[in-house]
N, C-alpha and C positions, 0 to 999 in steps of 0.2 A: 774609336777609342783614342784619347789623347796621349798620347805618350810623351813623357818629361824627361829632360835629362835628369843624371841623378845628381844629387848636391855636392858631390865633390868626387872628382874622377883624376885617375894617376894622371903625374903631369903638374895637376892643381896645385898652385900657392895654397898653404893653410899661415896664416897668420897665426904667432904666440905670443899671449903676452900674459903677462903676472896680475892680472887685477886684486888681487890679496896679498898673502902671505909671499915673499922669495921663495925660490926651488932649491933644493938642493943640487948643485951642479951635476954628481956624477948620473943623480935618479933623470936629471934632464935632458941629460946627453944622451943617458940609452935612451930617454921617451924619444928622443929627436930621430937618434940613432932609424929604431922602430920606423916609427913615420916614414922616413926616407925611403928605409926597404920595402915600403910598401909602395912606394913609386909618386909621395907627393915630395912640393919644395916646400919649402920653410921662410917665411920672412919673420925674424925675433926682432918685437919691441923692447925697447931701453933693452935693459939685462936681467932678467931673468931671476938670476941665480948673484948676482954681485954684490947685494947686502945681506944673506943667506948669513944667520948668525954673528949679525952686527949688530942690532939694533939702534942700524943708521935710523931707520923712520918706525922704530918700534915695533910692530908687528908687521909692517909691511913692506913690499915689495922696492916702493919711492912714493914720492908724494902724492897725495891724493889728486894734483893739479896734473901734476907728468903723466900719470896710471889714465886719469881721463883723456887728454892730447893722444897719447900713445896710441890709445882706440880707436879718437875719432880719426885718426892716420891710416890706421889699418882698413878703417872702413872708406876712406876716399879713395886707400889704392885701389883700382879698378883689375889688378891682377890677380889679388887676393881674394877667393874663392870663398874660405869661408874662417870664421877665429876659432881658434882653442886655448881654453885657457892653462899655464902651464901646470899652477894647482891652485888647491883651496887655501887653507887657513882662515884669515882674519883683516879684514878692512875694504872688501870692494863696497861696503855702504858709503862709505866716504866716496866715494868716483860716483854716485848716483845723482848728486845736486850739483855737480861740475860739468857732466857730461850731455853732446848736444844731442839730442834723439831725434829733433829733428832732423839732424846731419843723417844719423842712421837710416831712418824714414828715406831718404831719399835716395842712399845706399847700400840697400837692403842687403843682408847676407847672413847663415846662420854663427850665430856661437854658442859656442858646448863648452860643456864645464858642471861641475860638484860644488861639493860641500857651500863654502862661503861664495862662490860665483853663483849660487841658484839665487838669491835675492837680485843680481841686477840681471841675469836670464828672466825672471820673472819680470821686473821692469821695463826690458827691452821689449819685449813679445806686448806688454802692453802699452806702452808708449810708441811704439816704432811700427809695430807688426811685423818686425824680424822673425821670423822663427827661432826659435833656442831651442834643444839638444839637451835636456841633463844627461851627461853623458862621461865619458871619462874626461881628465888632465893629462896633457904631455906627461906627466910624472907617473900616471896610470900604466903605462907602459914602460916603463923600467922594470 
């Protein structure tokens, strides 16, 4: 019988990052909060939560160009175990023709995530053959 580790174990970096909508700070801080006590580290792309009722980039998080970079970062760190997105809303379609899958493909790891992150979870798993997770957002756990 093969036995695998499991996809993320205490200890773990989980990378966060906004590929849609901003967070609201306080609901991210407990997500974060959460996670920690559960014994992972955290590495947070751009900010999260720092246009959260600006409509610096309108419905979303930062630019569709940063939102894409940010991932493919997270996906070259080699520390970073697996991504979570911090929530849903509105625009990770935008990050879809920007971002490289090949880069992914070749650093493979899962990401989870809802609502508006299911279309580019969808994407990756078939572009990449990352595994994705619908699964909850940092924000889930606040």
């Amino acid at each position: 019988m093969d036995i695998k580790r499991p996809i993320v174990e205490r200890g773990d970096y989980l990378g966060v990052i906004a590929l849609s909508s901003p967070a609201e700070q306080k609901r991210l801080t407990a997500g974060m909060k959460y996670l920690e006590s559960l014994g992972f580290k955290l590495k947070v792309a751009l900010a999260p939560a720092q246009s959260y009722g600006t409509g610096e980039h309108l419905f979303a998080a930062d630019s569709a160009k940063r939102r894409a970079k940010a991932l493919e970062e997270l996906f070259k760190d080699k520390t970073v175990t697996a991504i979570i997105s911090a929530r849903g809303g509105y625009s990770a379609m935008e990050v879809l023709p920007l971002f490289d899958f090949k880069l992914a493909e070749k650093n493979r790891k899962p990401l989870i995530g809802f609502s508006d992150t299911t279309a580019f979870l969808i994407a990756l798993n078939q572009k990449s053959k990352c595994t994705t997770f619908h699964g909850p957002s940092v924000e889930s756990f606040a």
